[in-house]
C-alpha atoms as a printed R data frame, in Angstrom:
    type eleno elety resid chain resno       x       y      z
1   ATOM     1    CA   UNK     A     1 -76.761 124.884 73.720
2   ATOM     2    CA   UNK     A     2 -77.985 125.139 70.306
3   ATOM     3    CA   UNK     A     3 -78.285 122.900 66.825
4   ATOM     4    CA   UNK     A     4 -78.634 124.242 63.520
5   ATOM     5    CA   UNK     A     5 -79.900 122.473 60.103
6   ATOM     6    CA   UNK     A     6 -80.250 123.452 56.535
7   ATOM     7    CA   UNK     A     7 -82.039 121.899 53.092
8   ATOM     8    CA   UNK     A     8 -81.493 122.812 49.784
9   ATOM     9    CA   UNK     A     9 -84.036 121.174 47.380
10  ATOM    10    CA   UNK     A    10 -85.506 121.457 44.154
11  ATOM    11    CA   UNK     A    11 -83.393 120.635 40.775
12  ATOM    12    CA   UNK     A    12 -81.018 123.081 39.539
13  ATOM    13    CA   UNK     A    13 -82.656 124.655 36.799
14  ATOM    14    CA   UNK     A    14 -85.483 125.773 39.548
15  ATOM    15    CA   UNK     A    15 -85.381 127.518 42.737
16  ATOM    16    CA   UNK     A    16 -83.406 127.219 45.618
17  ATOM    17    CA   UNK     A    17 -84.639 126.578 48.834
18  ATOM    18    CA   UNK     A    18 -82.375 126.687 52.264
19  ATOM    19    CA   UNK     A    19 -84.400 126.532 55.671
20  ATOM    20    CA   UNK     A    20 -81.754 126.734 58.683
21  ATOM    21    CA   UNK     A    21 -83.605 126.556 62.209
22  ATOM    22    CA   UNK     A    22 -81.702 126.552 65.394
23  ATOM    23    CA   UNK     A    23 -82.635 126.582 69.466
24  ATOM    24    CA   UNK     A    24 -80.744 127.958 71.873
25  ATOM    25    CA   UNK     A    25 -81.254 127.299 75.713
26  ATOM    26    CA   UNK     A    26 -79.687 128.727 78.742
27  ATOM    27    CA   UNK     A    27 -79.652 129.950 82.188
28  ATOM    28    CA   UNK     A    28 -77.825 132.433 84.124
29  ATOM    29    CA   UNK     A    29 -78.250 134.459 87.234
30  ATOM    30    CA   UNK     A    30 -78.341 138.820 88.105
31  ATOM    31    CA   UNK     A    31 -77.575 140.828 90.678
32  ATOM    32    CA   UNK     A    32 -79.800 143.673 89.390
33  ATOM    33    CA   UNK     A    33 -82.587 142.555 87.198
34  ATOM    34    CA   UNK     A    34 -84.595 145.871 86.815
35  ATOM    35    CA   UNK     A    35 -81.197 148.090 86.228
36  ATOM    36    CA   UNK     A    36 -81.659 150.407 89.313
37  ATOM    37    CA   UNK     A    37 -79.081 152.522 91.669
38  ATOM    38    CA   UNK     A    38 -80.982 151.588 94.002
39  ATOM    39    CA   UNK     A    39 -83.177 148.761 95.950
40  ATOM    40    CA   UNK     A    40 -81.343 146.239 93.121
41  ATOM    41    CA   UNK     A    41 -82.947 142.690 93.200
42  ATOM    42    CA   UNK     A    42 -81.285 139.413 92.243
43  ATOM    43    CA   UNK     A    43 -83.244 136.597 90.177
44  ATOM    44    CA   UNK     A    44 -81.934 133.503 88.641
45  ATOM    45    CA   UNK     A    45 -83.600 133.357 85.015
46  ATOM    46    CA   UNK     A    46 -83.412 131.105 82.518
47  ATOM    47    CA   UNK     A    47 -84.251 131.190 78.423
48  ATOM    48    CA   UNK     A    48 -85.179 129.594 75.165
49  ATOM    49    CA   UNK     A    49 -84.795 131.271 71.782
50  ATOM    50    CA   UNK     A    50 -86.183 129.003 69.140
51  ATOM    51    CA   UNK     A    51 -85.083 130.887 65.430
52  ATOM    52    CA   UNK     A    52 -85.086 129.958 62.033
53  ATOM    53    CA   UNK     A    53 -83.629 131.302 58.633
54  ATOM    54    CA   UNK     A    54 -85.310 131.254 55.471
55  ATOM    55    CA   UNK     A    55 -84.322 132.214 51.907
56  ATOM    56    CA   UNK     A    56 -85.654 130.841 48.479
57  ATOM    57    CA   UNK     A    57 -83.719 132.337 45.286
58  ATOM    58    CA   UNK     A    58 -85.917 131.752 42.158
59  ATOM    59    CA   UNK     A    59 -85.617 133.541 38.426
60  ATOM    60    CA   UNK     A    60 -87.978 136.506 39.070
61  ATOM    61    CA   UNK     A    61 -88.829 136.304 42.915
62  ATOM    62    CA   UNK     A    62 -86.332 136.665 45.738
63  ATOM    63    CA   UNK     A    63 -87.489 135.396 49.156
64  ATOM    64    CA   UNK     A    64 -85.253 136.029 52.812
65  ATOM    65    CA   UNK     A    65 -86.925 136.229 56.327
66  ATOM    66    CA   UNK     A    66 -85.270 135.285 59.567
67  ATOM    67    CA   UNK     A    67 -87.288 135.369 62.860
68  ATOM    68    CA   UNK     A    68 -86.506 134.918 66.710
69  ATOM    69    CA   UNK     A    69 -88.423 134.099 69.451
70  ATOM    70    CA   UNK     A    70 -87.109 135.859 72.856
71  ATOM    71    CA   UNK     A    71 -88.655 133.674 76.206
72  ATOM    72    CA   UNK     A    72 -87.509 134.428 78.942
73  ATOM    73    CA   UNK     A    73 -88.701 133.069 82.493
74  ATOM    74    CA   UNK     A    74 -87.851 134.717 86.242
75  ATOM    75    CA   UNK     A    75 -87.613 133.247 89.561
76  ATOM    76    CA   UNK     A    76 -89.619 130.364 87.788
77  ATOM    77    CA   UNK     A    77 -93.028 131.823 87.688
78  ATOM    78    CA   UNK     A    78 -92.857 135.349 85.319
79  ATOM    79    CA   UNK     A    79 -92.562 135.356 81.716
80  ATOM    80    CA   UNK     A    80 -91.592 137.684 79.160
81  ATOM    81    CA   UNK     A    81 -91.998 136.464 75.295
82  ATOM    82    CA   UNK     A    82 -90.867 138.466 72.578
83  ATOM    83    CA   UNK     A    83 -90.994 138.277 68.924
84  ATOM    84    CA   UNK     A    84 -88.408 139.464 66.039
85  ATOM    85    CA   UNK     A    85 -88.307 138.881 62.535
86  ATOM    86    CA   UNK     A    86 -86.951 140.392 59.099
87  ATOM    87    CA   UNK     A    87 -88.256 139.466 55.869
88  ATOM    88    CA   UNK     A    88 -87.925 140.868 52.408
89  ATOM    89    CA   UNK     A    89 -89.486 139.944 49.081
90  ATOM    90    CA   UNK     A    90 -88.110 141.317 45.861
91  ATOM    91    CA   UNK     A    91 -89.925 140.261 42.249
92  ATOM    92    CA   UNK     A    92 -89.450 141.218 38.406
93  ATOM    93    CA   UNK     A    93 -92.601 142.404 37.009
94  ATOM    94    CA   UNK     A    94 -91.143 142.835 33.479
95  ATOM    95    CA   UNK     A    95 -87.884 141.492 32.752
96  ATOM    96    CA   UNK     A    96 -85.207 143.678 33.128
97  ATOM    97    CA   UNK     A    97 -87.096 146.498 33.905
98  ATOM    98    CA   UNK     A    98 -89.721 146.764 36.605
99  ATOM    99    CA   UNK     A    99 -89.343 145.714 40.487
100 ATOM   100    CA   UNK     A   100 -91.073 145.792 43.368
101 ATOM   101    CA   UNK     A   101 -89.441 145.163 47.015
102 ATOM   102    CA   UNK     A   102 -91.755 144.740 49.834
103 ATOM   103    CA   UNK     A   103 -90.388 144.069 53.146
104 ATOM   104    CA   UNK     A   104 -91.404 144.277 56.994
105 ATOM   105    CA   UNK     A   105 -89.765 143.895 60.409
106 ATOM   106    CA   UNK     A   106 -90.466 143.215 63.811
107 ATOM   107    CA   UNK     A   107 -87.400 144.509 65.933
108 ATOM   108    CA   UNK     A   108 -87.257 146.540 69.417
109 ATOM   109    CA   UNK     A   109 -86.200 149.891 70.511
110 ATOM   110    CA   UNK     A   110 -85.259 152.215 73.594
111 ATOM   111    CA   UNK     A   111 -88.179 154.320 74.601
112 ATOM   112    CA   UNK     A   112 -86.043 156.698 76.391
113 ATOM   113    CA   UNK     A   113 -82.459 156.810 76.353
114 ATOM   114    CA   UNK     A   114 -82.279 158.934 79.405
115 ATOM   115    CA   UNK     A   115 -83.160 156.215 81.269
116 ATOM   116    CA   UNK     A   116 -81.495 153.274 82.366
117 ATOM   117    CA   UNK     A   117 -81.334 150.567 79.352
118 ATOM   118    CA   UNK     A   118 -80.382 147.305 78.044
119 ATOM   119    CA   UNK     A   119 -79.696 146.498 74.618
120 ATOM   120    CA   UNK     A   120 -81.709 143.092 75.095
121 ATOM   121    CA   UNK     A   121 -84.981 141.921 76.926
122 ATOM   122    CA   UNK     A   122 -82.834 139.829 79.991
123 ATOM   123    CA   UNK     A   123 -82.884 142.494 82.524
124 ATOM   124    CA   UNK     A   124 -86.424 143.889 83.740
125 ATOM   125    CA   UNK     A   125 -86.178 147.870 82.745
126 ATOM   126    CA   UNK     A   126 -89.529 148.178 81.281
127 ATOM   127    CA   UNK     A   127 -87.540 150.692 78.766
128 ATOM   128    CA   UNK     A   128 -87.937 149.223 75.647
129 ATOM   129    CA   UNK     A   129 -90.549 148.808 72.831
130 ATOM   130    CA   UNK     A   130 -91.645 146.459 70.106
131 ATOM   131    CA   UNK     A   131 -91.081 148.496 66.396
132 ATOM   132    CA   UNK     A   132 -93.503 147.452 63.378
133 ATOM   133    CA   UNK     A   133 -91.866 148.431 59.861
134 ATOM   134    CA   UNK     A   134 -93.202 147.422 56.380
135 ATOM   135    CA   UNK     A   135 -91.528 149.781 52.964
136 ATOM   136    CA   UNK     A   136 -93.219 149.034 49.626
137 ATOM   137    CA   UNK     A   137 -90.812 150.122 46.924
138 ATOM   138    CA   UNK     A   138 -91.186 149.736 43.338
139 ATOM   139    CA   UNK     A   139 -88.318 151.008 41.082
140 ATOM   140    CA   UNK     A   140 -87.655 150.931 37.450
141 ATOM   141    CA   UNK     A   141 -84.155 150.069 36.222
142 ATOM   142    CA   UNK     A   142 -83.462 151.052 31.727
143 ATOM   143    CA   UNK     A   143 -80.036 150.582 30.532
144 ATOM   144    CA   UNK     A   144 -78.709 152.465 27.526
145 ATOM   145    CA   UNK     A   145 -75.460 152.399 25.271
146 ATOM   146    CA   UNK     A   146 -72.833 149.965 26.907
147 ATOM   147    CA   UNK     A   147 -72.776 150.563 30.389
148 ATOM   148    CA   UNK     A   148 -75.546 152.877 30.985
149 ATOM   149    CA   UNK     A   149 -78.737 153.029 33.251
150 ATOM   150    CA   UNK     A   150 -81.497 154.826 34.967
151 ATOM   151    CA   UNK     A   151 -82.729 154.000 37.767
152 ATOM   152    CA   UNK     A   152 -86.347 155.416 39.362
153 ATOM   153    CA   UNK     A   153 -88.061 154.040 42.862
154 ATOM   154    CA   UNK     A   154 -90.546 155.092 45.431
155 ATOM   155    CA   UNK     A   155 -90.577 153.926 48.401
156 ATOM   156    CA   UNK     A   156 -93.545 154.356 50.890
157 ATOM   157    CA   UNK     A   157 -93.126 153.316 54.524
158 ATOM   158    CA   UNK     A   158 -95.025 152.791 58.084
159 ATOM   159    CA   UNK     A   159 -93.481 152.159 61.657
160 ATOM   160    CA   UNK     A   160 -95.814 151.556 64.460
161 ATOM   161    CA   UNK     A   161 -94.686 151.774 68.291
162 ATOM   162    CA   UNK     A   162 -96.279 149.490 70.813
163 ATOM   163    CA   UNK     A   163 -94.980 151.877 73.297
164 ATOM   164    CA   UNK     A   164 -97.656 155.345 73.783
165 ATOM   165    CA   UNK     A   165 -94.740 157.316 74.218
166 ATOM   166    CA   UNK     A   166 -92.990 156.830 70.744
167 ATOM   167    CA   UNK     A   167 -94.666 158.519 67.882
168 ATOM   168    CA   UNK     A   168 -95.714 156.406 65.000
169 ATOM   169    CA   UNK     A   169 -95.029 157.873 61.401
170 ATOM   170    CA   UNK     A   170 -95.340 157.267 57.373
171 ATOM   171    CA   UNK     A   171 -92.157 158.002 55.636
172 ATOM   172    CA   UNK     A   172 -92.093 158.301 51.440
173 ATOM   173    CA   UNK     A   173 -88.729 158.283 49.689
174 ATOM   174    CA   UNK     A   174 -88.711 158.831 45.968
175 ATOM   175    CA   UNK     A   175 -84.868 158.848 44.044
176 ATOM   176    CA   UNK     A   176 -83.879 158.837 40.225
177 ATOM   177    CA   UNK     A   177 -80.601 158.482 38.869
178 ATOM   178    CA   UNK     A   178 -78.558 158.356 35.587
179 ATOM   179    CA   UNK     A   179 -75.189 157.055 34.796
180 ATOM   180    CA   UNK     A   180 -72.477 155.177 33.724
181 ATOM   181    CA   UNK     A   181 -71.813 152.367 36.419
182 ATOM   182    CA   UNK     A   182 -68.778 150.440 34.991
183 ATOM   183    CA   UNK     A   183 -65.365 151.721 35.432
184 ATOM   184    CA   UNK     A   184 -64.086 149.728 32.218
185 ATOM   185    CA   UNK     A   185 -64.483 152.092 29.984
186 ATOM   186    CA   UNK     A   186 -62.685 154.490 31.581
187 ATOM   187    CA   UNK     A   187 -65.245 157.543 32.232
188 ATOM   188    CA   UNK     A   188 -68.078 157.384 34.471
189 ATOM   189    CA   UNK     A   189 -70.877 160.506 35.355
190 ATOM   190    CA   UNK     A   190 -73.711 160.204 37.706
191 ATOM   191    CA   UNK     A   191 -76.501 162.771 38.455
192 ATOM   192    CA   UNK     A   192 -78.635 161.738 41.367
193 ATOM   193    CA   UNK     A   193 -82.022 163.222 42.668
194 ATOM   194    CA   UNK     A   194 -83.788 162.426 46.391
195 ATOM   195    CA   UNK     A   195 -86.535 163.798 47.898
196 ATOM   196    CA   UNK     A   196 -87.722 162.516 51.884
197 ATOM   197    CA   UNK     A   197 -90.626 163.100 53.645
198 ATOM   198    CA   UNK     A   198 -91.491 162.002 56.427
199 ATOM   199    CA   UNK     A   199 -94.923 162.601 59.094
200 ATOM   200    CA   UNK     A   200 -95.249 162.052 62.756
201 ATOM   201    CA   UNK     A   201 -98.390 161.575 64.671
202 ATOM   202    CA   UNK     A   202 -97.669 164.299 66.613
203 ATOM   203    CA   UNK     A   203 -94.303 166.274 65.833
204 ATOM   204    CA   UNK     A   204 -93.673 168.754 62.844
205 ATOM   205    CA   UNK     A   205 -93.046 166.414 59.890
206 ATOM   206    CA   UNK     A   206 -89.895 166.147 57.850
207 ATOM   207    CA   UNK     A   207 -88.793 167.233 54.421
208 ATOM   208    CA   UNK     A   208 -85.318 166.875 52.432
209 ATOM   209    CA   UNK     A   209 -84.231 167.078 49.182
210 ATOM   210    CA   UNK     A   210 -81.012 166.419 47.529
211 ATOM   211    CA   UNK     A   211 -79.580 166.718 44.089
């Protein structure tokens, strides 16, 4: 069971505005609510997922997030609440020219895939995690002649894991390209350039480069 609403607002010439939340409620029963091959318990459960949509286009600033609230409650006395959300802001410092993108996310993740998993929070396996990601990238964009451009970013990058066993890390990502992008004049050439790094807590950390 669900419902689902939206609003656009402001005049034309300004932003637009569209804010869509929905609930969804429900109840079902398992015959295995921890996922085990053996000593499997059955539980009636029941949920609500309240969620909601946002996204404001404006001249210069870009606004999206979505977010989700998982509760779910078990034989009518446990709980388990979790949260998810996506959002992603992208805004023209100088016209034409200079970006910057910052965006964050609140999703889950197996812990260990040897173990038995689900790919959502309904069954009891204790075998997932919350993830934490935020990326701040500014880029520069220059066009030349007709129909080319060069692009430059930099991306820098964190994801924290509520779980101990998971490693935590900072990941940077710098690129720069040159071109032609539009196939109407007949010839296009691209020369690309990406370097990766990224650190663990723990583990060896990664490097990459490709030209």
């Amino acid at each position: 069971m669900g419902f689902a609403s939206s609003i656009l607002a402001l005049p034309a010439a300004a932003a637009t505005l569209e804010f869509a939340p929905e609930v969804e409620v429900g109840t079902g029963y398992t015959d295995n609510i921890r996922l085990t091959s053996d000593d499997e318990e059955d539980e009636w459960l029941g949920w609500v997922r309240p969620s909601f949509v946002f996204a404001r286009d404006a001249d210069r600033l870009d606004l999206a997030a979505q977010y989700a609230l998982d509760a779910f409650l078990y034989g009518g006395t446990d709980t388990n609440l979790s949260h998810r959300f996506n959002a992603d802001a992208n805004g023209e410092l100088i016209r034409d020219t200079f970006f910057l993108n910052v965006s964050g996310s609140r999703t889950q993740g197996i812990v260990d895939p040897e173990r038995s998993y689900s790919f959502s929070n309904l069954p009891r396996s204790g075998n997932r995690t919350d993830i934490t990601q935020l990326n701040v990238r500014p880029y520069l964009q220059q066009r030349f002649g007709e129909d080319g451009l060069v692009n430059v970013s930099y991306q820098h990058g964190r994801i924290w894991y509520d779980d101990n066993e998971a490693q935590d890390s900072k990941r940077h990502v710098a690129s720069a390209n040159i071109g032609t992008w539009d196939g109407d004049s007949g010839l296009t050439w691209r020369a690309n350039y990406n370097y990766t790094k990224v650190e663990y807590d723990v583990s060896q950390e990664f490097e990459e480069q490709i030209a």
